[in-house]
C-alpha positions as CSV (number, residue, x, y, z in Angstrom):
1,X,5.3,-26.5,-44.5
2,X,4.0,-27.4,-41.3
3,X,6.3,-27.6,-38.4
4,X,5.1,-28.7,-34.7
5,X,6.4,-28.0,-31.1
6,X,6.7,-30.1,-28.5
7,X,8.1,-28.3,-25.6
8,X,6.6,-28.2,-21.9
9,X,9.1,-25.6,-20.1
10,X,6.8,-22.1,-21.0
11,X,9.6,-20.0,-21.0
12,X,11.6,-22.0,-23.7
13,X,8.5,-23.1,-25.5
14,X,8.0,-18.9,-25.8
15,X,11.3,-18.5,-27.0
16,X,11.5,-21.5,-29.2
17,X,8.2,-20.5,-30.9
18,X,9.7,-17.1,-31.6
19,X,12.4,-18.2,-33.1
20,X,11.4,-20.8,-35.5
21,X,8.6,-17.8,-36.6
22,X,12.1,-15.5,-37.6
23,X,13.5,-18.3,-39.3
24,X,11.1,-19.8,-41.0
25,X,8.3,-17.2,-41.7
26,X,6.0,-19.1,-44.4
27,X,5.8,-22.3,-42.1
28,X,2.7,-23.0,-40.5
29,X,3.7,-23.8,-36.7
30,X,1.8,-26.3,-34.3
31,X,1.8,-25.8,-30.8
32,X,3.7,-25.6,-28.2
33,X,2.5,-29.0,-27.1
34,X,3.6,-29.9,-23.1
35,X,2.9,-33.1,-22.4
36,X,3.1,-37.0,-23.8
37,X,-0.9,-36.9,-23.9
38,X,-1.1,-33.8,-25.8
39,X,1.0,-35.4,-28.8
40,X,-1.3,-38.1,-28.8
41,X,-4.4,-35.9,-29.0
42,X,-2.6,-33.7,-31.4
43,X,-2.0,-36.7,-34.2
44,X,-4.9,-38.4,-33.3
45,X,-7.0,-35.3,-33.8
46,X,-5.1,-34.6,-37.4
47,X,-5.8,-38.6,-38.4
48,X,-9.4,-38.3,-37.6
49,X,-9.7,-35.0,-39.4
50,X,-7.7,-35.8,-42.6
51,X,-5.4,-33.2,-42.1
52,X,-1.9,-34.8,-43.1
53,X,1.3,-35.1,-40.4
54,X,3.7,-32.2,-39.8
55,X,6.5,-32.3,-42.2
56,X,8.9,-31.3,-39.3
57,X,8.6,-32.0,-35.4
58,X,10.8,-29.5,-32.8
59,X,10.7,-31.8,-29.8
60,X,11.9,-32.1,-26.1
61,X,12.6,-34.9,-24.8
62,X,11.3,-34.9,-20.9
63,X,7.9,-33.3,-20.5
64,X,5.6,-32.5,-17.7
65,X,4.1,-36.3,-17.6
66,X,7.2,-38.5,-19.3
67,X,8.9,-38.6,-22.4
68,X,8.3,-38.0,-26.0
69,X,9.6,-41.1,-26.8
70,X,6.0,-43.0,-25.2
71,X,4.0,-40.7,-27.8
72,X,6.0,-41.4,-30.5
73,X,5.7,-45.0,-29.7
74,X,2.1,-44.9,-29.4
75,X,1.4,-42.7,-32.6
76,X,4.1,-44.2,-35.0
77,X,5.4,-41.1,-36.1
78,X,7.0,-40.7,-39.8
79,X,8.1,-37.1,-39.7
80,X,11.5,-36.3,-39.0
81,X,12.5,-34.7,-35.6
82,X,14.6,-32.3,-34.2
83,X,15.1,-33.0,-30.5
84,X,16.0,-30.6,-28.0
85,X,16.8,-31.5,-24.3
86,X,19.1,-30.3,-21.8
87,X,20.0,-34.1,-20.8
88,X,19.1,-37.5,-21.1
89,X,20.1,-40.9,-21.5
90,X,17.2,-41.6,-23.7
91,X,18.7,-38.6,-26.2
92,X,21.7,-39.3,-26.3
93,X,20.6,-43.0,-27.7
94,X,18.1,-41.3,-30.3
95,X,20.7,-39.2,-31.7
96,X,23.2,-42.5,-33.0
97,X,19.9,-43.4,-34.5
98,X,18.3,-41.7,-37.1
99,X,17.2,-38.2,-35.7
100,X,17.4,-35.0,-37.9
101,X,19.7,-33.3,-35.4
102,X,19.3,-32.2,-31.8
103,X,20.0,-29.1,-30.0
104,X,21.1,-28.6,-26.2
105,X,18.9,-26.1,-24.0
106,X,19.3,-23.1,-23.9
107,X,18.6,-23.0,-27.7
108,X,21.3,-21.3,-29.5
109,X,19.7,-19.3,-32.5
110,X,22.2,-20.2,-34.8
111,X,22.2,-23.6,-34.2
112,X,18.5,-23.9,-34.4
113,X,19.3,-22.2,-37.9
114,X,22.0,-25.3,-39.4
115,X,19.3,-27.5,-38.2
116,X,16.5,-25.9,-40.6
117,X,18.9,-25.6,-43.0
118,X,19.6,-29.3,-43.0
119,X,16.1,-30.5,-42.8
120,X,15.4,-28.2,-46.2
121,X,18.5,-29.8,-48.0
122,X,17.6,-33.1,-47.1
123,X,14.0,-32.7,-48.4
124,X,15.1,-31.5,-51.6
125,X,17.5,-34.6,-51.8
126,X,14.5,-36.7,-51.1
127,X,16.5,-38.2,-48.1
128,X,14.4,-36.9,-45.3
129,X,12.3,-40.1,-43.4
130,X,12.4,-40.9,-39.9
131,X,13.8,-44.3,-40.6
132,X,12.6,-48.1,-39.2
133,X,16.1,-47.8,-36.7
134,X,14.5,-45.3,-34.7
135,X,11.3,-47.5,-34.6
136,X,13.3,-50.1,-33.8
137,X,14.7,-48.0,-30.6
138,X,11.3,-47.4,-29.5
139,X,9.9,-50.5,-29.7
140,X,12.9,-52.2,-27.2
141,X,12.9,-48.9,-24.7
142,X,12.8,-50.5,-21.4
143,X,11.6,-48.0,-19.7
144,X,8.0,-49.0,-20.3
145,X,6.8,-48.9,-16.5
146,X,4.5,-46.0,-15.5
147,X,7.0,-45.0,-12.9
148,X,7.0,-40.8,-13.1
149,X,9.1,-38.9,-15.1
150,X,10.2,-35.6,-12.7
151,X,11.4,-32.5,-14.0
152,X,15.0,-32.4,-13.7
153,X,16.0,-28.7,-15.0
154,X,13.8,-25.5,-14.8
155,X,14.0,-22.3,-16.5
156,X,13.6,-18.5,-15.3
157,X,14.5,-15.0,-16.4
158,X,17.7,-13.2,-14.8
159,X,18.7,-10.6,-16.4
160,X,16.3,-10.0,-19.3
161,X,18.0,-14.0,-20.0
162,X,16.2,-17.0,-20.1
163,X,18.4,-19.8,-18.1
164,X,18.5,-23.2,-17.5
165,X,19.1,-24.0,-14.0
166,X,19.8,-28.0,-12.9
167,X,17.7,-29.2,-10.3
168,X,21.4,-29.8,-8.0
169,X,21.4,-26.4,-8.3
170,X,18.1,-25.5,-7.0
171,X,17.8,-24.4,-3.5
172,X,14.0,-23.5,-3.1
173,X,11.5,-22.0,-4.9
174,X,9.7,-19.2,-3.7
175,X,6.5,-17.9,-3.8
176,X,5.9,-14.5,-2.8
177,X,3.5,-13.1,-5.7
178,X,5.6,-14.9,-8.4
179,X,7.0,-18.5,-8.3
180,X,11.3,-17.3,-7.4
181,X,13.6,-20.2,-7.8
182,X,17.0,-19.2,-5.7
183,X,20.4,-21.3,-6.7
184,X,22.7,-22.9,-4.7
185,X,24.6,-19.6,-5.0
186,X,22.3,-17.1,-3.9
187,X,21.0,-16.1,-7.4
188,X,17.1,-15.3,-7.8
189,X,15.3,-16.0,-10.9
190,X,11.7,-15.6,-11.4
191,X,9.8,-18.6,-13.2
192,X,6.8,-19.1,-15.3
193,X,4.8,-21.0,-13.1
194,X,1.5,-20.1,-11.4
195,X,1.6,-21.7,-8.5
196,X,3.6,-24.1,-6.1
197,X,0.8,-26.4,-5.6
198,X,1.6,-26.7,-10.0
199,X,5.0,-27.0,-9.4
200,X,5.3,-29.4,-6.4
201,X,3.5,-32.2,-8.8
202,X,6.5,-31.7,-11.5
203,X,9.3,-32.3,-9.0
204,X,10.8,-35.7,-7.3
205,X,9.4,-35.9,-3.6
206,X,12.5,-37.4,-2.9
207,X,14.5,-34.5,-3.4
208,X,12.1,-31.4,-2.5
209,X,10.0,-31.0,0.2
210,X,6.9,-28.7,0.6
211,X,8.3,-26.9,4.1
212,X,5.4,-24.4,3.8
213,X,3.1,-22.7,1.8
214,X,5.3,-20.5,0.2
215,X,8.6,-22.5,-0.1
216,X,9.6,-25.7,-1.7
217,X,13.2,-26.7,-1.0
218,X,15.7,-29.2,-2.3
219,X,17.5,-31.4,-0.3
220,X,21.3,-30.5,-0.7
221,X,20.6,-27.0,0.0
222,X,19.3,-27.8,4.1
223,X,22.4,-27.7,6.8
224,X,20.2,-28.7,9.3
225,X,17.4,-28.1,11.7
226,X,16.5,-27.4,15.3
227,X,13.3,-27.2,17.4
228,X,10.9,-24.5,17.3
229,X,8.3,-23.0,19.5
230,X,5.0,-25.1,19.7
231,X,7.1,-28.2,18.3
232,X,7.8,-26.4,14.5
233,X,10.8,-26.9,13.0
234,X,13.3,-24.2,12.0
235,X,15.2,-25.5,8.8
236,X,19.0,-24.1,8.1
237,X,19.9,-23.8,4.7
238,X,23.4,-24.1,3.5
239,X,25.5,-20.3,2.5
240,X,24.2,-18.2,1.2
241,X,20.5,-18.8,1.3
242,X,21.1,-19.4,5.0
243,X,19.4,-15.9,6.2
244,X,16.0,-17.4,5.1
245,X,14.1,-18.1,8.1
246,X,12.0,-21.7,6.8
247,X,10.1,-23.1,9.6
248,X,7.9,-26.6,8.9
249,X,4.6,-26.5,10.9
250,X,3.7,-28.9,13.7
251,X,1.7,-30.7,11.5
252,X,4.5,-31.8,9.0
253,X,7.3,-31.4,11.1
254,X,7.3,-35.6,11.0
255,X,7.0,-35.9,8.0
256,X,9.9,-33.0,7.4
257,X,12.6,-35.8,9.3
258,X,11.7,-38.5,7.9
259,X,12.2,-37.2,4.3
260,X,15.5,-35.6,5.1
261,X,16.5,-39.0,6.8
262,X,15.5,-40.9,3.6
């Protein structure tokens, strides 16, 4: 059995990975794949090659350049799915459909467990197929537009836990050797990404702003601003992340008001 991963969060893809490899031991796993052109490359790559399709897909919904659902589209996938996601209106439409069975972030062992479980006893009923309704679902998605998808949860480690944080709970990220993501109530986690410059391309610019080279911040977390020597600005973030001393350079310090204006 060949099962394939779709998950773009490296953190949860890590965990995820390990844990279908403890519960399923003799499958063959695929992946982690991150991103809605790395499923198409994937199946297109396994069409041109002969190799057959995966007999089960483990798949987020929003990845790091839109959602599975356009690759699915594209690719006219027949293998069954589990979905995983930590929220979205596309989901929670896929689910009344004909999906295997989905599972909310953070993965709950157990859970991911009944969900193996019923893909095996529906193979051995012969019942398992993904079904012409789901086509059906992805072939009248509105969402067609090549608007951007933006990350709207991230992940980090916090005591020796793996957690899903919302983006309204983000204050800023961080980067001071690693990429820190601080909450809305003071909490530090440390990420899994490389870089800010990597980050800043997954989030909405509407809602976080590159103050600096070391900090990104999100909107709801500033109180305020004032002037600052040689026309900076000193940004005051809402208690109690409010001791962090962010100041936007003369060079963006435009730019810096006319974001948090809207």
């Amino acid at each position: 059995m060949t099962i394939l991963l779709i998950e773009d969060e490296p953190l949860i893809a890590r965990q995820l990975l390990k844990l279908v490899r403890q519960l399923e031991p003799g499958a063959i796993i695929d992946g982690p794949l991150a991103s809605v052109q790395g499923i198409c490359d994937y199946f297109t790559h396994n069409r041109t090659s002969g190799h057959p399709s995966p007999d089960l897909v483990i798949s987020d919904i929003q990845l790091s350049d839109g959602v599975s659902f356009e690759a699915f589209r594209q690719i006219e996938l027949s293998s069954p799915i589990i979905f995983t996601t930590a929220y979205d209106e596309y989901a929670i439409r896929a689910f009344k459909l004909n999906s295997l069975d989905y599972l909310l972030k953070p993965i709950d062992p157990e859970e991911l467990k009944a969900a193996l479980t019923k893909f095996h006893r529906w193979s051995l009923n012969g019942t398992i197929g993904f079904g012409n309704q789901f086509k059906l679902f992805l072939s009248q998605l509105t969402d067609q537009s090549p608007t951007p998808h933006y990350k709207r949860r991230f992940s980090g480690h916090h005591l020796r836990q793996i957690i899903s944080i919302a983006q309204e709970q983000v204050a800023y990220f961080l980067r001071n050797e690693l990429i820190y993501l601080y909450t809305n109530e003071g909490k530090k986690l440390v990420t899994d990404y490389k870089t800010l410059d990597e980050l800043e391309e997954l989030v909405d610019p509407a809602r976080f702003f590159r103050a600096s080279r070391q900090c990104l911040v999100y909107l709801d977390a500033i109180a305020g601003y004032r002037p600052h020597e040689s026309q900076k600005l000193l940004v005051q973030l809402k208690s109690p992340n409010d001791k962090l001393e962010l100041i936007v350079s003369k060079e963006k310090a435009s730019a810096f008001r006319q974001w948090l204006e809207g």
